[in-house]
C-alpha angles and dihedrals in degrees: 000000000000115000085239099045085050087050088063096049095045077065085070097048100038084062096045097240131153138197122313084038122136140200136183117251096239091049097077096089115201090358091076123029121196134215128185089327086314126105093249097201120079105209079049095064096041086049087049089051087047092057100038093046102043082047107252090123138032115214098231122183093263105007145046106234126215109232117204080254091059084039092057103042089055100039092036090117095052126090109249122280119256118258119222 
């Protein structure tokens, strides 16, 4: 995985978040840097289309949307959540 398209998904973890989390798409921060509506930055788009594409995010309306498969890659070192 590319070291741009692991910087998105840290986004996700830095704010504690699991699967079924969103974000907006302007709140990445440096992640993701935006242009005139457009990501500005080349080797960020192509890290947007790998995990979207290898299924670690879901393209919503107005999010971008943490799968179990995006869950798993950024919390593979932790032990499991506990279930209720």
């Amino acid at each position: 995985m590319s070291p741009e398209a692991e910087k998105i998904l840290w986004v996700f973890r830095d704010r504690g978040l699991r699967s079924g989390s969103q974000i907006h798409p302007a709140d990445f921060g440096d992640a993701v840097i935006w242009e005139a509506g457009f990501v500005r930055d080349e080797p960020v788009r192509l890290a947007l289309a790998e995990l979207f594409g290898n299924g670690y995010l879901i393209e919503c309306p107005a999010a971008f949307e943490l799968t179990e498969a995006g869950e798993q890659f950024i919390y593979a070192g932790e032990a499991p959540r506990a279930t209720a």
